[in-house]
C-alpha positions as CSV (number, residue, x, y, z in Angstrom):
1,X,82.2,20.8,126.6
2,X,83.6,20.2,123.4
3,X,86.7,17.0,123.5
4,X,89.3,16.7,121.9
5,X,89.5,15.8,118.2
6,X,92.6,13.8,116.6
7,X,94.1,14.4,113.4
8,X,93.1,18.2,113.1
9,X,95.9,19.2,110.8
10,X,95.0,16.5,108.9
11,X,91.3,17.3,108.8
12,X,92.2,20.8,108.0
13,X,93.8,20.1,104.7
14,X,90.8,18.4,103.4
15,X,88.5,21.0,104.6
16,X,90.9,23.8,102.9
17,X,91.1,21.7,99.4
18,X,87.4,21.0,99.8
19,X,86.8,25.3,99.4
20,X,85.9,25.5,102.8
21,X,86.0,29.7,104.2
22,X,85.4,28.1,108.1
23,X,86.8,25.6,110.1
24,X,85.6,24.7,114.0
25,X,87.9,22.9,116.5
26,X,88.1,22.4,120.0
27,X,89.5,25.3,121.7
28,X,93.5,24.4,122.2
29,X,93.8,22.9,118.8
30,X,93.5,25.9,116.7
31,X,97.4,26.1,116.5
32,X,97.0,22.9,115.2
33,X,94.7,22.9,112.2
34,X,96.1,26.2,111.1
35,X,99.7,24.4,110.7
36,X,98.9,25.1,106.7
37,X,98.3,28.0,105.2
38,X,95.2,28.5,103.5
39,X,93.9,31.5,101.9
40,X,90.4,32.0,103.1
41,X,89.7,29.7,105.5
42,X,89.4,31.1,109.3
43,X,89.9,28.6,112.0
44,X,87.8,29.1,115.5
45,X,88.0,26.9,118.6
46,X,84.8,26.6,120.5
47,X,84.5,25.1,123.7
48,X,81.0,23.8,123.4
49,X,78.4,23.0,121.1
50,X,76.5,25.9,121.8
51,X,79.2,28.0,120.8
52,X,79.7,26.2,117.7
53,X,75.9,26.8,117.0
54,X,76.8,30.4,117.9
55,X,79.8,30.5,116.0
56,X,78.2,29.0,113.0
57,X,74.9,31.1,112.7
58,X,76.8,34.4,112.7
59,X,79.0,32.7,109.6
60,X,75.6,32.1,106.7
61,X,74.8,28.6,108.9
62,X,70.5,28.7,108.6
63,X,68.4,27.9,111.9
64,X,69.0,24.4,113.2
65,X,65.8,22.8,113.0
66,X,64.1,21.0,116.5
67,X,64.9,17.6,117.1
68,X,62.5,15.4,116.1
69,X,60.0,13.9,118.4
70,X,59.3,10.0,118.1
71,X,57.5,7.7,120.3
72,X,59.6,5.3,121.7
73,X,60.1,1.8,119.9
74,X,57.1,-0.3,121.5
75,X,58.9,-3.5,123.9
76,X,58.2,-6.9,122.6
């Protein structure tokens, strides 16, 4: 599940003067970030990670590589 996230509207003007064509919020908070008007830039709510993932690999976002795999920091 994807929480809340303050200052949306806020976040949404930098995103729109920073050229950006997608925005993802948590679902409920699209109303929100779309408070300005900005030519080009489509807001989606998601309501998990996964469907950010989702969201963002049908929108030119490559494969997300696998995490990598470390050995644990030895105790001293």
């Amino acid at each position: 599940m994807v929480g809340a996230v303050g200052g949306v509207r806020q976040k949404s003007v930098a995103a729109c003067s920073a050229g950006a064509h997608l925005m993802i919020v948590p679902v409920g908070e699209e109303k929100d970030a779309s408070g300005l008007k900005c030519d080009g830039m489509r807001i989606l709510g998601v309501e998990s990670l996964e469907d950010a993932l989702i969201v963002l690999s049908h929108n030119g976002g490559g494969r997300i590589p696998p995490r990598a795999i470390s050995d644990p920091a030895p105790a001293l």
